[in-house]
N, C-alpha and C positions, 0 to 999 in steps of 0.2 A: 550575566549568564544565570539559567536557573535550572537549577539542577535537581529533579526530582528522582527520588529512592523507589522502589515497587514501597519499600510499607507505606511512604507517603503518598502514593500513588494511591494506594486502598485507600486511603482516608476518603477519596471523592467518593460520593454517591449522586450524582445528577440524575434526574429521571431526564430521558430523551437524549441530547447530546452534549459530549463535553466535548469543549475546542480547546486547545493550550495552542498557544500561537497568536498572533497577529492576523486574524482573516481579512485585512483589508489591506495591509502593508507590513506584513512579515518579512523580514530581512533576515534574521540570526538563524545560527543553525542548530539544527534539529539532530539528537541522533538520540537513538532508543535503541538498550542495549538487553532491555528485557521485557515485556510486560504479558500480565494474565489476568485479563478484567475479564474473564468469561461468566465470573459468579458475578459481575455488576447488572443492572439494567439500563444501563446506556451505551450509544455507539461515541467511538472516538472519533475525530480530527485533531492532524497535527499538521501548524502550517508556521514554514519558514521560508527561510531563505536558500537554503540546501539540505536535503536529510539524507540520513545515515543510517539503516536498524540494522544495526550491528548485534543483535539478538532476537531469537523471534518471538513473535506477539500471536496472543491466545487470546481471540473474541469471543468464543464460542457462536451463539449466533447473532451477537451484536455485530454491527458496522466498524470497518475500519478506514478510515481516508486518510492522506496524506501528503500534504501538497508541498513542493519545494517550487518557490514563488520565481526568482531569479538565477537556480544555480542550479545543481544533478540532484537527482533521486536515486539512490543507491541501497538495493537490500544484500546483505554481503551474503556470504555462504555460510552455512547452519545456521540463519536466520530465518525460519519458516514463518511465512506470516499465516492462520486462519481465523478466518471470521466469516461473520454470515455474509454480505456484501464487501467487495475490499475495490479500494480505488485510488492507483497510486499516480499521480501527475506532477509532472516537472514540466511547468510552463515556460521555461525558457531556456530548459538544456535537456540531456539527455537523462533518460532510465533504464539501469543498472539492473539485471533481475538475476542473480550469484545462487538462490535460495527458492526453495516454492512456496508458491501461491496456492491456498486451498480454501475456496469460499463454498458455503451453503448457498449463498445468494450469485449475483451479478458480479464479473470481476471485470473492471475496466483500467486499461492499462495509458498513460499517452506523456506523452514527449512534447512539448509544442515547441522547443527549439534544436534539436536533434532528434538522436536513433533512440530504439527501444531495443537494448539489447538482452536477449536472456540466451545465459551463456548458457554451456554445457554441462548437465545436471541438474538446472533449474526446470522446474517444471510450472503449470498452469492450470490448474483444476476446478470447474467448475460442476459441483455434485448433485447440486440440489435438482432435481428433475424438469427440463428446460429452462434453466439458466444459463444466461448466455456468456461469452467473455466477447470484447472489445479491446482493442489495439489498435494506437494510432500515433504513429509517428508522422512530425511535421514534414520529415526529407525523405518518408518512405522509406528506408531501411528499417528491415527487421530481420535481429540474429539470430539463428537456433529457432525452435519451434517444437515444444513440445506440450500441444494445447487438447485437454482432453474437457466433455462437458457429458452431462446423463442428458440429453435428448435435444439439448442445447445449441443457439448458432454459435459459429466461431466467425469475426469480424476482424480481418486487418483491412487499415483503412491509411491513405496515406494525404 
């Protein structure tokens, strides 16, 4: 298990992208319970086996990605995620969305073994002026729907 703090989280300074995870075979799980890298200058990835952000994360306009490899992606509630680009994918189960989403950039959402569910209260925000969002569940359901963009397309895809 590794268990990183926000101060030790400060410590990284990567120019371009930091990955914590296994991007080729991540299995363990991921859960973030806080983070505010918006004063860094690099985009995140986190890649596991199942994630959890149990608190929200502040990119400001950096990237955020997120992948749960074999198991759910879950952003719970009062867990807001923004960032400039956000891309939350759970390849082999479902994605939880409890909390909002609010990207400068592109926001793409997908499921490749179940639903994309965004419950009630969760919202979708994409600001930046024709930025699009993207939704894609493997089984075509999709819960709730409250998907707004500044001139942007909105994409469910099944």
């Amino acid at each position: 298990t590794l268990n990183l703090t926000d101060t030790e989280l400060g410590y990284f300074s990567a120019d371009g992208v930091l990955t914590i995870g296994d991007s080729v075979a991540g299995t363990g799980a991921v859960n973030i319970d806080s983070w505010d890298y918006s004063a860094k200058n690099h985009d995140v990835v986190t890649v596991g086996g199942t994630t959890t952000i149990a608190g929200g994360v502040t990119g400001g306009a950096n990237h955020f990605t997120s992948i749960a490899r074999t198991g759910n992606l879950t952003v719970n509630a009062s867990s807001a995620i923004s960032a400039g680009d956000i891309t939350l994918t759970s390849s082999a189960g479902t994605l939880t969305l409890n909390s909002t989403l609010t990207g400068s950039g592109h926001i793409t959402a997908t499921a490749g073994g179940g639903n994309v569910n965004q419950n009630s209260g969760a919202a979708i925000s994409a600001t930046g002026a024709g930025r699009n969002i993207v939704v894609h569940a493997s089984d075509g359901v999709f819960g709730y729907a409250n998907l707004t963009t500044n001139g942007g397309y909105i994409h469910l895809l099944s």
